[in-house]
N, C-alpha and C positions, 0 to 999 in steps of 0.2 A: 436706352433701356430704362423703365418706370422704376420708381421708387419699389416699387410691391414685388417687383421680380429681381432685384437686387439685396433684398431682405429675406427674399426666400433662397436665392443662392449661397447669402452671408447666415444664414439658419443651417443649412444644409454641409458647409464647410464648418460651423464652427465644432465638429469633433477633432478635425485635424488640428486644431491651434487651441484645444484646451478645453474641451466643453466642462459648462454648469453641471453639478450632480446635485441638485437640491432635495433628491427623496431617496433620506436616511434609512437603514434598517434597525428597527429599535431593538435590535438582540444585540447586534453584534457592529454595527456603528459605520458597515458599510454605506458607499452614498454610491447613486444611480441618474444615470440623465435620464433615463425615462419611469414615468411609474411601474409600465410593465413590466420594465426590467427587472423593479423592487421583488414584484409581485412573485414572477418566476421563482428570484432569491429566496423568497420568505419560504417557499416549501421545502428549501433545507432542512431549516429548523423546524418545520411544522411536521413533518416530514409527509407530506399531500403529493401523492401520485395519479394526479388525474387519469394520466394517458395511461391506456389499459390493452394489451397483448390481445385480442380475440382469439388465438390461438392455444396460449399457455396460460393466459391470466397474469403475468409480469406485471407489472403498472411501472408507470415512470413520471417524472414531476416532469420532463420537458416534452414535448414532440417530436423534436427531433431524435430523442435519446432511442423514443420507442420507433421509427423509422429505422434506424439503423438497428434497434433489436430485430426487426422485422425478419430481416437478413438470412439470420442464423435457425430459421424453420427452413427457408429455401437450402436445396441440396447446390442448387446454384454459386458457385465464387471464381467468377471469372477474372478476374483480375491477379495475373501470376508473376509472382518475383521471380528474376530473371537470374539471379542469383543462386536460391537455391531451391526453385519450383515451389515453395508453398503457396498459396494461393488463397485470395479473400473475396467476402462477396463486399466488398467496398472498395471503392478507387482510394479512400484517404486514409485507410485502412494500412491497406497495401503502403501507401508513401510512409505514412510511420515504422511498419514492418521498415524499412529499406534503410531505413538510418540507420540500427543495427549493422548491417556491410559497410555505409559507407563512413558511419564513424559523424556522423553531421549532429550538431546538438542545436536547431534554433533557438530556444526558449530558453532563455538569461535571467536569473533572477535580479533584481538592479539590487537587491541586499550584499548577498553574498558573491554573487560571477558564477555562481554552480548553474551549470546548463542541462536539459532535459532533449528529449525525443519527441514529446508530446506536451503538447499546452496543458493537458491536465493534469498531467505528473508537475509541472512548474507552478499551478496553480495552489494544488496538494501543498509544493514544499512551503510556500511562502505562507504555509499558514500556521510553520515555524515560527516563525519571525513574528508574525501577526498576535501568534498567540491564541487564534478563531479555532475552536475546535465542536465545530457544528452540527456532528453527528451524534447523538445522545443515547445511551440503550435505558429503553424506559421501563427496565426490571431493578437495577442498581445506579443509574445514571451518571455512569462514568463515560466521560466522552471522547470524540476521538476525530482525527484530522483528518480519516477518509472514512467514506461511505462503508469500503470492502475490511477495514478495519472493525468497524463497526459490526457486520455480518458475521466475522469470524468470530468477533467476543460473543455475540449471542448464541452460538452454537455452546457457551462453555452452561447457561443457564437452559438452552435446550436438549442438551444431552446429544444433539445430531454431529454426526460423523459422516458425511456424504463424499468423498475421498477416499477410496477402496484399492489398496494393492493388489495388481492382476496375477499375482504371485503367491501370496499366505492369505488374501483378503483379508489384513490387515487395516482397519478403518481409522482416518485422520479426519481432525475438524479444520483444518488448512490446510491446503492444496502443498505449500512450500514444505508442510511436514512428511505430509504420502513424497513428495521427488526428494527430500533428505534421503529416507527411511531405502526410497527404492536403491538406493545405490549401496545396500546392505545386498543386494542379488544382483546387481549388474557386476561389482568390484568397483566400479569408477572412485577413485580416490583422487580428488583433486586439488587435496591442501599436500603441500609438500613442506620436510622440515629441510632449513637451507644449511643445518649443520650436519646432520648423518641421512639425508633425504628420505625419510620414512615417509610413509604415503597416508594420508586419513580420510576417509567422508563426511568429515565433520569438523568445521571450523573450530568447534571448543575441543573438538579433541586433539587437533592440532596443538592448542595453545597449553592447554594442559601437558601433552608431549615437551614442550618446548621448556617447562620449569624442571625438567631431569637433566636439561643441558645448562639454567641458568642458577638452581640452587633457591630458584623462589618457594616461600613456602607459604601462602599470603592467608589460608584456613587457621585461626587460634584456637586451640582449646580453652575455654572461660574459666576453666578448673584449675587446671595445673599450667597451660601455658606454651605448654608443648604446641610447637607448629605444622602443618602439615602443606604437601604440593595440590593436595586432589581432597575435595568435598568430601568424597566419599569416604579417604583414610580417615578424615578427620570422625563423621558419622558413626566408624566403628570403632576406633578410640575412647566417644562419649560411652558407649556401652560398658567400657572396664569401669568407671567410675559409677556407673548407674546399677552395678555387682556391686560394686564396693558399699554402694549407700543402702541396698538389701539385705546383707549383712549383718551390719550395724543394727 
């Protein structure tokens, strides 16, 4: 074996034993083996979406991202869990869907041991840790650790509600608000209280429930002092003093 083709094999392994990352990203101090790699990274923060939808006009910063948007125009999704028939137009789609059944978490964070379903839910968390919050909204520029985080806060500066109950047409600016809200018509109550088992739809209302069994009363009035269980007693309380200071 020549010198030249043993330098390209010992080139080609050295990701597995540690490779060099000599190109920094000067935002946020990530390092890269390849430039390209940088390159891709940089349209994070720049937020540059070359690749472009022909169909809807989407744009996406990688190729592959809009490849697999591609997808979801086709009526096509052959690929069905066997579980419980849903069905996706991606094979790796599908194998994410499936961890859900089978309970399988691959993606470890090496901080904390919290494990994920998907490499980019694991990618997301660790930027807890990192502190990178890469998504910027360039109305108030507050930022934010996912992309979709980032979308949902620009809806508060666009007015848009695209999230519509097929029930009251109802309009939410997050998707997680419209399937709270919807369980106002379904009944589904699925916080239980584990001392007199009352049912809620709603985790605060749960916990709030939960301070008539433990005597918490954690709302102060800044006036007099008086304390209350629930925001809202406290709310209408301020109001006897704001008579009182009319008055006067």
């Amino acid at each position: 074996m020549s010198v030249l083709v043993l330098q390209i094999i010992l080139h080609e392994l050295q990701p597995l034993f540690g490779e060099e990352r000599p190109y920094f990203c000067g935002v946020c101090n990530k390092s890269f083996s390849r430039q390209s790699n940088l390159k891709t990274h940089l349209r994070i923060h720049s937020n540059e979406k070359p690749f472009c939808c022909d169909v809807c006009n989407k744009s996406f910063s990688q190729l592959s991202n809009l490849k697999t948007h591609r997808g979801t125009h086709s009526d096509e999704r052959p690929f069905c869990c066997d579980v419980c028939n849903k069905s996706f137009s991606h094979h790796c789609t599908l194998k994410t869907h499936q961890r859900i059944h089978s309970g399988e978490r691959p993606f470890c964070c090496d901080v904390c041991s919290k494990s994920f379903t998907a490499q980019g839910n694991l990618k997301a968390h660790q930027r807890i840790h990192s502190g990178e919050r890469p998504f910027c909204c360039d109305v108030c520029r507050k930022s934010f650790i996912q992309q979709a985080n980032l979308k949902a806060h620009q809806r508060i500066h666009s007015g848009e509600k695209p999230f519509c109950c097929d029930v009251c047409n109802k309009t939410f600016n997050r998707k997680v608000n419209l399937k709270t809200h919807q369980r106002i018509h379904s009944k589904y109550r699925p916080f239980y209280c584990d001392v007199c088992n009352k049912s809620f739809n709603q985790q605060c209302n749960l916990s709030a429930h939960i301070r008539t069994h433990t005597g918490e009363r954690p709302f102060f009035c800044d006036m007099c002092y008086l304390s209350f269980s629930h925001n809202c007693s406290l709310k209408r309380h301020l109001l006897t003093h704001s008579d009182i200071c009319s008055k006067s």
